[in-house]
C-alpha positions as CSV (number, residue, x, y, z in Angstrom):
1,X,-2.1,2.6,-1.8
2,X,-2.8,0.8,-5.0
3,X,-3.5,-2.6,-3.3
4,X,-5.6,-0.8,-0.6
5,X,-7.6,1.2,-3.6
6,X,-8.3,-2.0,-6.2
7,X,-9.5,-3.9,-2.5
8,X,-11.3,-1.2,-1.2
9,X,-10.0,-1.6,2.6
10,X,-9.5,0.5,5.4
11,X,-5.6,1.4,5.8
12,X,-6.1,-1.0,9.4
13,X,-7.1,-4.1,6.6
14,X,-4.5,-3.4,4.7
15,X,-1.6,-3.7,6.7
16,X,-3.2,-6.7,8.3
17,X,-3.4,-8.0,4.6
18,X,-0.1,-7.2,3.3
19,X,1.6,-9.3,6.6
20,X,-0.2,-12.1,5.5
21,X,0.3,-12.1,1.8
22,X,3.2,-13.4,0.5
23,X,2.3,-12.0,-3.2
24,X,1.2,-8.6,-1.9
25,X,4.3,-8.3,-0.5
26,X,6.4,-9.5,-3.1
27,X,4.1,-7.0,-5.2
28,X,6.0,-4.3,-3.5
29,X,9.6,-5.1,-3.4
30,X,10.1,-7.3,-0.7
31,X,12.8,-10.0,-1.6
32,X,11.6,-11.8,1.6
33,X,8.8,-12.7,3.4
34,X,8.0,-10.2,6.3
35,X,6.1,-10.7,9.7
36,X,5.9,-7.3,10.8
37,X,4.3,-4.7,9.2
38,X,6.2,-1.8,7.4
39,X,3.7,0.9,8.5
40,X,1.5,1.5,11.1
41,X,-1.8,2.5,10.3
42,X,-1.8,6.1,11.2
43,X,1.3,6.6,9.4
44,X,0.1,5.0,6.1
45,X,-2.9,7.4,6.4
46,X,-0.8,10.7,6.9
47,X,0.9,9.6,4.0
48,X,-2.1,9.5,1.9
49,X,-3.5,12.8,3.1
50,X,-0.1,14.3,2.5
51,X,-0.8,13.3,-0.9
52,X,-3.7,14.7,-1.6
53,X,-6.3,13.7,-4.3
54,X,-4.0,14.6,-6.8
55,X,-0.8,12.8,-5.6
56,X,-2.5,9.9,-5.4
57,X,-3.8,9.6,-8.7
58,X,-0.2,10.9,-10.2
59,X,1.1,7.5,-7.6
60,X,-1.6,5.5,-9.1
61,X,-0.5,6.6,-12.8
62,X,3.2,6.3,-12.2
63,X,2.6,2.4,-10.4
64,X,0.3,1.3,-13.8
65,X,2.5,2.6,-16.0
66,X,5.5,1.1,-14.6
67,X,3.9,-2.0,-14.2
């Protein structure tokens, strides 16, 4: 969600972006490069929603802070 935020992409560009981006990946957790995606589209954006406006920008707090 942060990544797709700071880039302003559509969950579909994303995903797309993160399977091709060794660093983006690295950025969250992976130890090894993946060629699949972790999530599908639609379940990356039911996540969001789940969220909320508010649980993303608690997420968003939490990620800067730790980082």
């Amino acid at each position: 969600t942060l990544l797709k935020h700071i880039y302003a992409l559509s969950d579909e560009h994303c995903i797309a972006r993160w399977v091709e981006n060794p660093y983006w990946q690295h950025f969250c957790g992976e130890q090894y490069f993946q060629h699949r995606p972790p999530i599908d589209s639609i379940t990356f954006g039911r996540f969001r929603r789940r969220l909320g406006e508010d649980g993303l920008k608690t997420l968003m707090k939490m990620t800067v802070r730790l980082g």
